[in-house]
C-alpha positions in Angstrom: 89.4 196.0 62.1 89.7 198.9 64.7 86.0 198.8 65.4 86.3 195.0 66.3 89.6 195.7 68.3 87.8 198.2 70.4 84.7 196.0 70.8 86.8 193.1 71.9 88.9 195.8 74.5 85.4 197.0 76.2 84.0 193.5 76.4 87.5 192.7 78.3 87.5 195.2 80.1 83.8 194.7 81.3 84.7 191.0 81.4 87.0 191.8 84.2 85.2 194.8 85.9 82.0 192.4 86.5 84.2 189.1 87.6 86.4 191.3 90.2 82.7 193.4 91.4 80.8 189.6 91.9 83.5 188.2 94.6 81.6 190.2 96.7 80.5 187.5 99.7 78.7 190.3 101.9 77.3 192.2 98.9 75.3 193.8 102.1 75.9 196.7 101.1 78.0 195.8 103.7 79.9 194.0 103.6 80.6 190.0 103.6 83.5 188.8 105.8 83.9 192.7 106.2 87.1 192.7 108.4 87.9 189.2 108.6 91.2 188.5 109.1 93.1 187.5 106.2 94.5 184.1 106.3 98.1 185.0 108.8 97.7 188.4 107.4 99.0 187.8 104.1 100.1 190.5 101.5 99.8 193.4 104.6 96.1 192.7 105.2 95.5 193.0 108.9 91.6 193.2 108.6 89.8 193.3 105.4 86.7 194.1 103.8 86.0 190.5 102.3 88.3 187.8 101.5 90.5 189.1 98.3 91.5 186.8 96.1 95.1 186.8 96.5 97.2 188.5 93.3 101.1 188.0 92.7 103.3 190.4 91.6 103.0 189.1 88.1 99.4 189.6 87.7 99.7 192.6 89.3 102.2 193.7 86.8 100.1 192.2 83.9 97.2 195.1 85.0 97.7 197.9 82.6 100.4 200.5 83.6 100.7 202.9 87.1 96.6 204.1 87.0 96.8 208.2 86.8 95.8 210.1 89.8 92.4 210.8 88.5 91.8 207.4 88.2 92.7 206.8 91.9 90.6 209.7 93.3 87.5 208.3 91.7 87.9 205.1 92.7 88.5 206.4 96.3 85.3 208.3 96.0 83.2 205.2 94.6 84.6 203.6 97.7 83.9 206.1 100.1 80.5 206.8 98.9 79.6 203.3 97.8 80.2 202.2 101.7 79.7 205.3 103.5 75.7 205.5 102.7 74.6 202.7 102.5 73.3 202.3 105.8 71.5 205.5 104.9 69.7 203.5 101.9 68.7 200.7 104.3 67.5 203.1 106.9 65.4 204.8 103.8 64.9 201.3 102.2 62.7 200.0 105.6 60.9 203.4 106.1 58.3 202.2 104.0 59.2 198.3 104.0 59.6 195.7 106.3 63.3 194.8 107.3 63.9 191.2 106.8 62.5 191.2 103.7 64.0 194.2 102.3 67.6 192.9 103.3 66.7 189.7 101.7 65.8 190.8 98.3 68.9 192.9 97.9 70.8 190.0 99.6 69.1 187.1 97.3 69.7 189.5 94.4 72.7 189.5 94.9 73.3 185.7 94.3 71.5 185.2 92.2 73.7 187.5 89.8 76.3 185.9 91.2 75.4 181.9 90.3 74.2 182.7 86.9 77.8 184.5 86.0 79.2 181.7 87.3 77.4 179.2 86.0 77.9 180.7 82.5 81.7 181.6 82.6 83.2 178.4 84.6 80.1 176.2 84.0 80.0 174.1 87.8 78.1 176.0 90.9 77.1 172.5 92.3 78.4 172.3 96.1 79.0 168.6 98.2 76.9 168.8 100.8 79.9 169.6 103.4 80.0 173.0 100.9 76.5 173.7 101.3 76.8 172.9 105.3 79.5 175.6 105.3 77.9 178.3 103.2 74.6 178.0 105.1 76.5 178.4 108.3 78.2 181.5 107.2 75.2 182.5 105.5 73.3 183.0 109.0 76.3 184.9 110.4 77.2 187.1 107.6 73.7 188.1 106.2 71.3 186.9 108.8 73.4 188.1 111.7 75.4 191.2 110.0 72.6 192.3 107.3 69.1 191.5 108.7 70.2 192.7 112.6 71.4 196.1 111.3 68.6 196.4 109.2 65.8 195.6 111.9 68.2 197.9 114.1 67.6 200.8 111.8 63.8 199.6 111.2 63.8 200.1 115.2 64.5 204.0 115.0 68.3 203.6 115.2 70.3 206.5 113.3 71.9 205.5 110.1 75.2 207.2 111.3 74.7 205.3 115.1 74.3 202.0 113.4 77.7 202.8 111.3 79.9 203.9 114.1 78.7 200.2 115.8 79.2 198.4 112.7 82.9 200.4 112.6 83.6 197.7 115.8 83.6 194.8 113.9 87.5 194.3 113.6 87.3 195.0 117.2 85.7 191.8 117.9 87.8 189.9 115.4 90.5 190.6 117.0 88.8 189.7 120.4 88.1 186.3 118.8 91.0 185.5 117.3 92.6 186.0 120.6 90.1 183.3 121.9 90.4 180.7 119.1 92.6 177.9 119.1 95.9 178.7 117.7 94.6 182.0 117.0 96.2 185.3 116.5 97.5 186.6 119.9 97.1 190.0 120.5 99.7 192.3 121.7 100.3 194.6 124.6 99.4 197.6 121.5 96.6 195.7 120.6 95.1 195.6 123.5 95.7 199.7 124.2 93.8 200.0 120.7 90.8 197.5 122.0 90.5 199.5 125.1 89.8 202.4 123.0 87.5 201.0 120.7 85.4 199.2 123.7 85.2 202.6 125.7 83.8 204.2 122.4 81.0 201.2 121.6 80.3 201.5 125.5 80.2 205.3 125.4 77.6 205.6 122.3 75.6 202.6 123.3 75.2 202.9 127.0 73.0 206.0 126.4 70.5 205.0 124.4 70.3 201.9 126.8 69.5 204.0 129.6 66.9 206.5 127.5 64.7 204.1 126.6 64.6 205.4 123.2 65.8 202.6 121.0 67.9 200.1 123.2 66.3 197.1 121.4 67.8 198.5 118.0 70.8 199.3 119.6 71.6 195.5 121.2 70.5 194.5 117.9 73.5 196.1 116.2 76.0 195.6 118.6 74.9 191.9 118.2 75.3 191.9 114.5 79.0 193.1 114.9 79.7 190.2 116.9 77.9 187.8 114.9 79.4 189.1 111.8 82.8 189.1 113.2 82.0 185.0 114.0 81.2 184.3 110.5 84.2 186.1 109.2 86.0 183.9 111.3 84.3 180.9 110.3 84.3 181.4 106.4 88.0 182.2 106.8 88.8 178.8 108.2 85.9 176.8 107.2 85.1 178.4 103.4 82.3 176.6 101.5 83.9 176.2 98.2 87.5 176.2 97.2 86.0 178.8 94.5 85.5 182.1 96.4 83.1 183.3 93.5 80.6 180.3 94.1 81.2 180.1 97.7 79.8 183.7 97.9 77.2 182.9 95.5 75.3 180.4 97.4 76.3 182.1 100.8 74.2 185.3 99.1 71.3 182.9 97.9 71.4 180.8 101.3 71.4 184.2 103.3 68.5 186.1 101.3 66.4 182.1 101.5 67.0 182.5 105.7 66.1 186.2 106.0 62.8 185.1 104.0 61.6 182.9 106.4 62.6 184.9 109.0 60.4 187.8 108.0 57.6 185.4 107.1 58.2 184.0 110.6 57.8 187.2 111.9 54.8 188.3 110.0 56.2 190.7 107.2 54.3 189.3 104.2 51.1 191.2 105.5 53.4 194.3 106.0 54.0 194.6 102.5 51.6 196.8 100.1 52.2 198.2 96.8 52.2 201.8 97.4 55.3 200.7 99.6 57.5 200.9 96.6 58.1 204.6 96.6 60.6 206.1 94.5 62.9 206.9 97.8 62.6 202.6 98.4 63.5 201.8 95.4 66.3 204.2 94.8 67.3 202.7 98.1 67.3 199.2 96.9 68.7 199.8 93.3 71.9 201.7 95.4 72.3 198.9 98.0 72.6 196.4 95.2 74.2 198.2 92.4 76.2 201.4 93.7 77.3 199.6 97.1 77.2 196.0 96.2 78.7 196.3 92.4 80.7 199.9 92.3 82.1 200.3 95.4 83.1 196.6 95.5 85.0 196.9 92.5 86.1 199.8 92.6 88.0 198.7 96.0 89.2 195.7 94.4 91.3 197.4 91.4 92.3 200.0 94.3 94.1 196.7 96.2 95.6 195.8 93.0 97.4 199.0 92.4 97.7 200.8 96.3 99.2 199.6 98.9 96.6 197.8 101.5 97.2 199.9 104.3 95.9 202.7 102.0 92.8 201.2 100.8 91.8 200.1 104.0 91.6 203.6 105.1 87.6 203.1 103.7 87.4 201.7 107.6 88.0 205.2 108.8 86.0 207.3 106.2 83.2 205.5 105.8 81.6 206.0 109.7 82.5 209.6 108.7 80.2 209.6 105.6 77.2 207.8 107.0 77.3 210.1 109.9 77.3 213.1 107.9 75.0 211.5 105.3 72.1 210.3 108.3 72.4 214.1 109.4 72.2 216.0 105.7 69.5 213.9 104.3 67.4 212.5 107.3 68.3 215.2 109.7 70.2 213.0 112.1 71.9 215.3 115.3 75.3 215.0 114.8 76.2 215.7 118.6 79.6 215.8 120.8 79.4 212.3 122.6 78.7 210.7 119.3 81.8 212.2 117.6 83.9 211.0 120.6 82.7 207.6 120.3 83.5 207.7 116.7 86.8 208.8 117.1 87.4 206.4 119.9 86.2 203.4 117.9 88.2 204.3 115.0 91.6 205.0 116.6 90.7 202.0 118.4 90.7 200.1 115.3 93.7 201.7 114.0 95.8 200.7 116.6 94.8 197.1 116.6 95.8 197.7 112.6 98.8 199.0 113.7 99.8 196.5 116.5 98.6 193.7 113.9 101.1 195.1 111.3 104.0 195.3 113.6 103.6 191.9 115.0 103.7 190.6 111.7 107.0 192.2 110.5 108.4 191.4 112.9 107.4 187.3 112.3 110.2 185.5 110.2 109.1 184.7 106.9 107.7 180.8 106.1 108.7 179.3 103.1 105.5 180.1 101.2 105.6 183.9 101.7 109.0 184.0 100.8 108.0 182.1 97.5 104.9 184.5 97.0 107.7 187.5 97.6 109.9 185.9 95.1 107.2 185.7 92.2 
């Protein structure tokens, strides 16, 4: 009886763990609707990783007991590490393979997972074609425009740690966006101070590899995939493909890794590919992209928003820069140099005063009916 009682415990327990890790929608390694808005900032999300699915207070209270402190600390290190390197495993991952189709297998992966626990725990994946319309669309933001770029920018000879502090300025341009949408999120006199910052730290570590001739195409290439990442973010936040966020990610995942195929067909990349390309380093890249950064880190971050405060989860925004930069330099030998860590630290105190002006702005918005109700449950 105890042996089937624990048996029953782990296969919850696992149950849960593997639903909460699969609403990945960026399962980049990086990141789907990474710091998209949250729908009017609900629940104290200013800019977040992916959209949550949104808990009450009675689920939350349903989780089992206050975590312990050890608990915590690893799950904050799963985080940290899970998104901190994995641009160095996509910058190892397309040393010996071609970039589209290396973000497209991990990508397409990804989904697939996804679907089939879907498909086997609620039983319908099937989108209207209005769904499919929708995930494609976000599909060529998220993982065409904020995978593939970053990866062909690191394919180009960009640093792992330079592509992570211009990744870092993607809830810089949702907040520019926002702004610029209809019936948008204004953005406050704070705001702006903290998108200042952040644009003077983009411009200060991009503007010199523009000028050295070293790797400016890599370089446009990821400042383009924050924007067009930031779009889709956007998009899937007002426009998502399935009321399900699970099967909405699933098909965005399969629809993204499909579209990053072509593309690298397209561009030539079947004849690029050899077998003595899969090296050891490749795959260990791929296998982390897809399980350590995709699975762990994702749900690790999710039981961390269930228990923590947002505000202290979302400090992964400001560590994770810091890890890839130190990662690129103690693994690949990256130079860690003066300008870059000012740019770093501009970005990121540009992006937490846009947090911080967000916050305030909200607080001090009267409460509509349905967040009181949310409050009151």
């Amino acid at each position: 009886m105890h042996k089937k009682r624990h048996t029953d415990s782990a296969c919850c327990f696992l149950s849960t763990l593997i639903r909460y890790t699969l609403l990945d929608i960026q399962a980049e390694a990086a990141d789907a609707l990474e710091f998209g808005l949250s729908r009017e900032f609900r629940h104290g999300m200013v800019l977040t990783l992916m959209v949550v699915p949104t808990t009450d207070s009675t689920s939350n209270s349903a989780d089992a007991g206050r975590p312990a402190l050890w608990q915590i600390m690893m799950a904050f290190g799963i985080v940290y590490v899970g998104y901190g390197l994995n641009f160095l495993a996509v910058k190892i991952g397309v040393e010996s393979l071609p970039a589209f189709l290396f973000a497209a297998s991990h990508i397409f992966c990804a989904g697939v997972v996804l679907i089939t626990w879907q498909a086997c725990t609620q039983g319908r994946v099937f989108l209207p074609m209005q769904g499919l319309q929708r995930a494609a669309i976000g599909a060529f933001f998220l993982f065409v425009g904020g995978v593939g770029l970053v990866t062909q920018g690191e394919k180009l000879g960009v640093p792992s740690g330079v592509a992570a502090i211009i990744k870092a300025s993607v809830p810089l341009w949702v907040a520019v966006l926002e702004a610029l949408r209809p019936r948008g999120e204004r953005v406050s006199l704070l705001m702006s101070g903290g998108l200042v910052l952040g644009a003077t730290g983009v411009v200060a570590i991009v503007l010199p590899r523009l000028t050295a001739g070293s790797t400016p195409t890599g370089v446009l290439l990821l400042v383009l995939s924050a924007f067009l990442f930031a779009v889709g973010s956007i998009f899937v936040r007002h426009r998502p493909p399935s009321e399900s966020p699970v099967t909405g990610a699933a098909w965005m995942m399969i629809f993204g890794g499909l579209l990053l195929t072509a593309l690298g067909l397209a561009f030539g990349e079947a004849g690029q590919v050899h077998a003595g390309d899969f090296t050891a380093r490749t795959l260990g890249a791929f296998a982390f992209l897809l399980f350590i950064h995709s699975l762990a880190a994702f749900t690790a971050m999710n039981w961390l928003l269930r228990h923590l405060p947002a505000s202290v989860v979302t400090t992964k925004f400001y560590v994770s820069p810091a890890v890839a930069l130190l990662a690129g330099s103690l693994v690949l030998g990256e130079t860690i140099t003066l300008p870059v860590v000012a740019s770093l630290t501009l970005i990121l105190v540009g992006v937490g005063v846009v947090l911080w002006g967000a916050a305030r702005k909200k607080a001090e918005l009267p409460l509509k009916p349905n967040d009181a109700e949310e409050l009151e449950t």
